[in-house]
Steps between C-alpha positions, in 0.01 A plus 500: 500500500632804327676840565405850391530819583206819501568799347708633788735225451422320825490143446161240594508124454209362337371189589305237263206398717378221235360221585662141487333216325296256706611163445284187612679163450501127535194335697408823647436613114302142492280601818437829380361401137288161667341774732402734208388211367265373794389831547327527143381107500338561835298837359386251234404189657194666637344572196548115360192289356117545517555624833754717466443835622507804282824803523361853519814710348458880523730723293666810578200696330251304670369258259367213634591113330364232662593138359641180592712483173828421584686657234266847521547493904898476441497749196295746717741437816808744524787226549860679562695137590633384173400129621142636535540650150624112368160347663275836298659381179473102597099552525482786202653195281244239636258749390658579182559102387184342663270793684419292807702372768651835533428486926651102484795550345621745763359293861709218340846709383494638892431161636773345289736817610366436871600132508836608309579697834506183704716302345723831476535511825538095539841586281408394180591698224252717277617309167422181659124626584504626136619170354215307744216716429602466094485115516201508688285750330570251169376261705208698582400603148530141362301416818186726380548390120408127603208585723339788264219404331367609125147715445354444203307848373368600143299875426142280556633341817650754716437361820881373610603904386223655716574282804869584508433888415262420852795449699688727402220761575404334813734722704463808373206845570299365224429103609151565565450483163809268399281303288385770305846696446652134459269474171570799351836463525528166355238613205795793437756310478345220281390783282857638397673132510628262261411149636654372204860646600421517865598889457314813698535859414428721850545806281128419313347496864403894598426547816256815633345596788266718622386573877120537610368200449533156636752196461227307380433710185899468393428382165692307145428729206628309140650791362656827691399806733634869495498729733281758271161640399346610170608853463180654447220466736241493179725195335307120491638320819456155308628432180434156306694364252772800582786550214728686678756726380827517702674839494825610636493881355280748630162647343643875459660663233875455410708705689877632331805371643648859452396771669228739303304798497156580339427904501141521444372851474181515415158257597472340123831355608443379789167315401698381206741257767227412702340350153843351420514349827161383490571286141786327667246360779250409234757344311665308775148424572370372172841271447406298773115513416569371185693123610160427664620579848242569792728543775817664537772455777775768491787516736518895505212724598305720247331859591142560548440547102637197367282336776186660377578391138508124590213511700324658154675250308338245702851392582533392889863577604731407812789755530811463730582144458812346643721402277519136694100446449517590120729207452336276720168577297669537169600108621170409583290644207736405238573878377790731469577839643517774263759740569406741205129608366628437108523146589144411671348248270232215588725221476677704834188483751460275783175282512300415847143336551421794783676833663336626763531763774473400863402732785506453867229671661477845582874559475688615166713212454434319160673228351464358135487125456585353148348150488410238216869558347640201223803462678332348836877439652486882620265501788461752865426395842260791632606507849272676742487580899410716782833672466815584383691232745255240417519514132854550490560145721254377299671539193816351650325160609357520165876468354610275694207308385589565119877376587405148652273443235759556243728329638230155476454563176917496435491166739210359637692322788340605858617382833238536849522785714430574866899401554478147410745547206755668755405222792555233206820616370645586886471120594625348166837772554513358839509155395752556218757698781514156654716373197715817471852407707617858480455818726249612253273258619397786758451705286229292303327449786508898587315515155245235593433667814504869354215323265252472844512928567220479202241243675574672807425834375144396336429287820565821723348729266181306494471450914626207517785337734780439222733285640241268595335552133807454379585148668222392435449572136860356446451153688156429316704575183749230574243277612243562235844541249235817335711804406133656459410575891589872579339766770182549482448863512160531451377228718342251257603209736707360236863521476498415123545730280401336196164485678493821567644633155770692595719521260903636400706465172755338500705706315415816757597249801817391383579842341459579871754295631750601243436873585551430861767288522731755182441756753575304827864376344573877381420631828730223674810618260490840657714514790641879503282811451680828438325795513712798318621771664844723437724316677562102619514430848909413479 
């Protein structure tokens, strides 16, 4: 509050009406964060397993994603709680370090959180829950180490890769034709690794797609597609043996740097720089004739007449060329880009068995496919589909796909899915709280039991009663003493998973758990949220 006075000297109080910060504390702090939690986790669960049912997310300018990717449905979903922000960057980095498991990760970090706020409110203190649900996720992880078994895979015997790529696939818009996808992800990935150093380079792997067609005719291509056409309509759509030229300056003449000005007064003149400009096309157009080159891919544009002169030349030429596809087919052909006309030589082009242009039907859209290349660890997956949404999911399966194959190839440990890791490790934790004399003992148990929301949620998703599932699976475990039996989502009327080759990595599950239970402790640890404002509330 102030004084001051207007110009006739009459004094008005002015009065600061600014807002006081909004302070949450203690357990109420707790509550609020486990709710935000809950909230997000229960938007999720739907969507888990081959069941799962798929998010349509509409943005503000009406486009239309639908998916049951966890990390895209959480990236696409406008979060303002910051605790809902912590579980959007807990699934972005289960996408970023394995790409699967991204919907898991975040049903078992609010069941975790949802278990926490029970033995909150039984008086137990959040570091305690922390220091439980530490000791027993390390018993969880050693847990799936001793019952995860090794898949033995070479590039002639695939079979272990494609089955595992299956399940991954076997939940998402494109499992009618898991198999299929499954295989040429796998062949992509064997294609750009090194068995020998168990290493795998994404970055080789384009991915394109292209709507009109169908799933089915998504297709492997050893070598790489651009989004382009042969410039003229005249120009060979097929080339053979293609030595390709790779420019990065444009077919026209030089222009100065400075600024200039050419008075021509009379018509001998002005035929004169039209014959000057000419000779530098012909030129320009005789360098790269003369390294052997018959096809030229330039990452600027060129005018009507240098077109024409290639096409006369015999010289088929793709203009407009991202500067990302030049390197990734510079990579693949062996050659280098040429950044000046003076330095085109033969020892510069690219080499590929066959370039040809591909059309879809009646519509202008062309793109050109450079196959047969010598480096065969550069390769496309031609994804095709009704429409925009379904290529777009598509391509996102596909990924995921690409990730959990990778990560076999860096460790070839798999545990069983369908839950039974989860329903294995929850009754070991339970067993080991028995020997823990402490109040964290509760906590462990809170863990094993937090392990069950993932059973449930495939048992519910897939129609099923899952409590009963649940018991049930879990008692002919202990009988049977086979971490193996899960839910059987797709009614094969067998609980074993081995049997029914559904398959995890191990490094993906227990990356899980770590994920979950970091976030879980650094969510406990909060216990005051200020929001800012101009003054404190004292």
């Amino acid at each position: 509050m102030s004084l001051a006075f207007d110009e006739y000297g009459r004094p008005f109080i002015i009065i600061r009406e600014q807002q006081a910060k909004e302070r949450v504390k203690g357990i109420e702090a707790l509550k609020s964060h486990i709710l935000a939690a809950k909230t997000i986790a229960n938007i999720m669960k739907s969507s888990l397993g081959p069941k799962g049912m798929d998010k349509m997310i509409v943005s503000q300018d009406g486009d239309v994603t639908v998916t049951n990717d966890g990390a895209t449905i959480l990236d696409n979903m406008q979060v303002d709680n910051q605790i809902g922000k912590l579980l959007v960057q807990l699934s972005k980095s289960q996408d970023d370090e394995v790409g699967d498991g991204t919907t898991g990760v975040v049903v078992l970090a609010g069941s975790l959180l949802e278990q926490a706020e029970s033995l909150i409110e039984k008086g137990i203190h959040p570091c305690r829950i922390s220091e439980g649900y530490e000791v027993a996720c390390k018993i969880a992880t050693e847990h799936l180490k001793s019952i995860s078994d090794r898949i033995e895979f070479s590039k002639e015997n695939c079979e272990p890769l494609i089955k595992t790529a299956m399940t991954c696939l076997g939940s998402k818009i494109v499992n009618r034709y898991h198999r299929q996808m499954a295989e040429i992800s796998v062949r992509a990935v064997l294609s750009v690794a090194d068995l020998d150093r168990k290493d795998v380079n994404l970055e080789n792997i384009k991915m394109e797609g292209k709507e009109g067609g169908k799933l089915e005719d998504t297709q492997l291509i050893k070598g790489v597609i651009i989004d382009k056409g042969i410039s003229h309509p005249q120009m060979p759509k097929t080339i053979k043996d293609a030595k390709i030229c790779l420019l990065t300056c444009p077919f026209e003449p030089p222009k100065p740097k400075t600024k200039n000005s050419i008075e021509i007064t009379n018509a001998e003149d002005f035929k004169r720089l039209g014959e000057i400009e000419q000779q530098y096309f012909i030129d320009m157009v005789e360098k790269v004739k003369a390294t052997g080159a018959n096809l030229i891919l330039c990452q600027w544009g060129f005018d009507d007449e240098a077109n024409h002169l290639l096409l006369q030349n015999g010289l088929p030429a793709v203009r407009w060329v991202g500067g990302l596809d030049l390197e990734k087919i510079a990579m693949a052909t062996g050659g280098r880009i040429v950044a000046r006309f003076e330095d085109v030589s033969a020892d510069k082009l690219g080499h590929a068995g066959l370039v040809r242009e591909i059309g879809f039907g009646t519509t202008q859209d062309r793109y050109l496919s450079i196959e047969e290349c010598p480096n065969t660890s550069a390769v496309t997956i031609f994804v095709r589909g009704g429409n925009k949404m379904i290529v777009e999911e598509a391509k996102r399966s596909i990924h995921d796909a690409l990730c959990v194959t990778r990560n076999l190839i860096r460790d070839n440990r798999i545990i069983y899915g369908g839950g039974s890791a989860e329903i294995s490790a929850g009754i070991k934790i339970s067993s080991k709280a028995d020997e823990i004399a402490t109040v964290e003992q509760y906590a462990v148990r809170a863990f094993a039991d937090a392990l069950d929301a993932i059973p449930l949620a495939l048992a519910e998703n897939s129609g099923l009663a899952p409590i009963e599932t649940l018991a049930a699976i879990k008692a002919q475990q202990l009988k049977d003493n086979n971490p193996r039996l899960g839910v059987d989502c797709n009614a094969r009327n067998t609980n074993d998973m081995k049997e029914q080759h559904v398959f995890d990595t191990l490094p993906g599950k227990t990356q899980q758990l770590l994920l979950a239970n970091q976030v879980v402790k650094m969510v406990l640890k909060i216990d005051d949220v200020i929001k800012q404002g101009a003054e404190s509330d004292e």
